[in-house]
C-alpha positions as CSV (number, residue, x, y, z in Angstrom):
1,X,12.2,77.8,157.4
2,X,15.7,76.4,157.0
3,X,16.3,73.6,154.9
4,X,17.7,70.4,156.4
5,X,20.7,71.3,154.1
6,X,21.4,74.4,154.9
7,X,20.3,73.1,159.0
8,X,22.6,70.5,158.7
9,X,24.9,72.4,156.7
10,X,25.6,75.1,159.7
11,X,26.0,72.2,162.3
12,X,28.9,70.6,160.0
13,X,30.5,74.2,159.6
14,X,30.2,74.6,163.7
15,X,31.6,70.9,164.5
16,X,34.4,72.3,162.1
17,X,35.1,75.0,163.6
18,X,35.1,73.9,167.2
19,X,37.8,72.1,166.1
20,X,41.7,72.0,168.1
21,X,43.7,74.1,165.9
22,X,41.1,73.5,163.0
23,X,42.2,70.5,162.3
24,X,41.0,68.7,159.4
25,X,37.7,66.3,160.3
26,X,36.5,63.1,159.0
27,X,33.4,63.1,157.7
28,X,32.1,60.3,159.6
29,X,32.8,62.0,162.7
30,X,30.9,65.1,161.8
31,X,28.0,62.4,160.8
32,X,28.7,60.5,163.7
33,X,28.2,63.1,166.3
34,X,25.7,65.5,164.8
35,X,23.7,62.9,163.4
36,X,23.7,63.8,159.9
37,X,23.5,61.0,157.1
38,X,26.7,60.6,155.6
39,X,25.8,60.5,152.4
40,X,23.9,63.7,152.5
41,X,26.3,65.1,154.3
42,X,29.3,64.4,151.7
43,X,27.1,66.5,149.1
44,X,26.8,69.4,151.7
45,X,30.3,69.4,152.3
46,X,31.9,69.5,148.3
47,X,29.2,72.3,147.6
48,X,30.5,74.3,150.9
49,X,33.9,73.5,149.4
50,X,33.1,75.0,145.6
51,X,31.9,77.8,147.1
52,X,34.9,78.0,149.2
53,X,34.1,77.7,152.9
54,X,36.0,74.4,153.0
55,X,38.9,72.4,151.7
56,X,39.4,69.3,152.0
57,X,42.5,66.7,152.4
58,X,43.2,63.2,151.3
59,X,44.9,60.7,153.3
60,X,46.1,60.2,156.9
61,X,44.9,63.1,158.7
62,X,42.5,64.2,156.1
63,X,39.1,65.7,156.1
64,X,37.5,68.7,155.6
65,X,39.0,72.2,157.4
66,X,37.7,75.8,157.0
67,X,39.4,78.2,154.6
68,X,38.2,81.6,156.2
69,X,38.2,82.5,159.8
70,X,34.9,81.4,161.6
71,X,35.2,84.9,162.7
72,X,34.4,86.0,158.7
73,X,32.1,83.7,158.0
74,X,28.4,85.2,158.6
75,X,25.0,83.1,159.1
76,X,23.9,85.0,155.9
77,X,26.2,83.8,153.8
78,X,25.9,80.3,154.8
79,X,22.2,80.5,154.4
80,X,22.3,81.9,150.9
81,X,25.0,79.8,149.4
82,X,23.3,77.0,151.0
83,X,19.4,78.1,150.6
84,X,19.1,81.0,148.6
85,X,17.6,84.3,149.5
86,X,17.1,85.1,152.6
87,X,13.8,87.0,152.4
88,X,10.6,85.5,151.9
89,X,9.3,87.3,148.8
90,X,11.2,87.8,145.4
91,X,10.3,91.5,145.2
92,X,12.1,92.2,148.4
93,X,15.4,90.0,147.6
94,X,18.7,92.6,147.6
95,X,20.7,89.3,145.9
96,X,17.6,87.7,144.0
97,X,15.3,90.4,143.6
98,X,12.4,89.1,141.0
99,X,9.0,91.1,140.3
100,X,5.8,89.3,141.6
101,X,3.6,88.4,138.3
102,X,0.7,88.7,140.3
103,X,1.0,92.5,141.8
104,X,0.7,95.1,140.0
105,X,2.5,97.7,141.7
106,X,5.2,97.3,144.7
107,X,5.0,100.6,145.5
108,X,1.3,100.5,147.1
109,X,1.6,96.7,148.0
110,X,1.5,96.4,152.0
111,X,2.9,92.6,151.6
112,X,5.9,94.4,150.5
113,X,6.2,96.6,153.2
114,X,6.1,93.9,155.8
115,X,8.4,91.4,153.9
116,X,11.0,94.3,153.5
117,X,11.1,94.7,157.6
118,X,10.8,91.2,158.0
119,X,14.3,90.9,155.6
120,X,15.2,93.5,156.9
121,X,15.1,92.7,160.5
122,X,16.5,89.0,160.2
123,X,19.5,90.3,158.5
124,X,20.5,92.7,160.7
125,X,20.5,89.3,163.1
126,X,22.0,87.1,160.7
127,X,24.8,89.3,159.5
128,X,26.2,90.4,162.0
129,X,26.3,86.1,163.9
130,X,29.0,84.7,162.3
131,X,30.6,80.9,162.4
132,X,32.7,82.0,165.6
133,X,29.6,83.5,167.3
134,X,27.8,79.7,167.0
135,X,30.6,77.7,167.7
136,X,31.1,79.3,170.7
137,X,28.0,78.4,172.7
């Protein structure tokens, strides 16, 4: 399941990107209309922006704006700079892969089997949607 971070973290990118010219938006707008506390919402932003999905500007006419194309930006990549690993076990992880302590061999472990299509299967989805895919609906 998605965080509410990561949940909330998507909607902020797709109010973003929906955008006029990708203009820069105020965070209480964001907050406003996707009902998002804007508090929490602040901290989602400034770690979208040190990852580099964002910028942000001060002043009249500031907020925050998207540094990549929406077209470049894939639902994965949100997700694991905003969540983590995307599959469900550590022994199946291509970007956090960690042995379970508790089985002794991956290799005849049918868990692993099924986690690995289940990754594998919801990447091939969320790879391939990107930031322009959601913000157009």
């Amino acid at each position: 399941m998605l965080s509410r971070k990561t949940k909330y973290g998507i909607k902020a990118l797709i109010y973003i990107a929906k955008q006029d010219n990708l203009m820069p938006v105020l965070i209480s707008e964001i907050s406003e209309k996707e009902n998002i506390s804007k508090k929490f919402l602040e901290a989602i932003l400034l770690d979208l922006k040190k990852i580099g999905l964002v910028g942000s500007k001060k002043g009249k006419g500031g907020g925050y704006y998207l540094l990549k194309n929406p077209k470049e930006i894939s639902v994965a990549t949100i997700i694991r700079f905003l969540d983590g690993p995307i599959a469900l076990l550590p022994c199946v992880s291509l970007n956090f892969y960690e042995k379970c302590v508790d089985c002794p061999s991956e290799e005849t472990c049918g868990l692993n089997k099924l986690m690995i299509q289940v990754r594998d299967n919801a990447l091939s989805v969320l790879e391939k949607k990107t930031l322009h895919d959601l913000a157009s609906f």
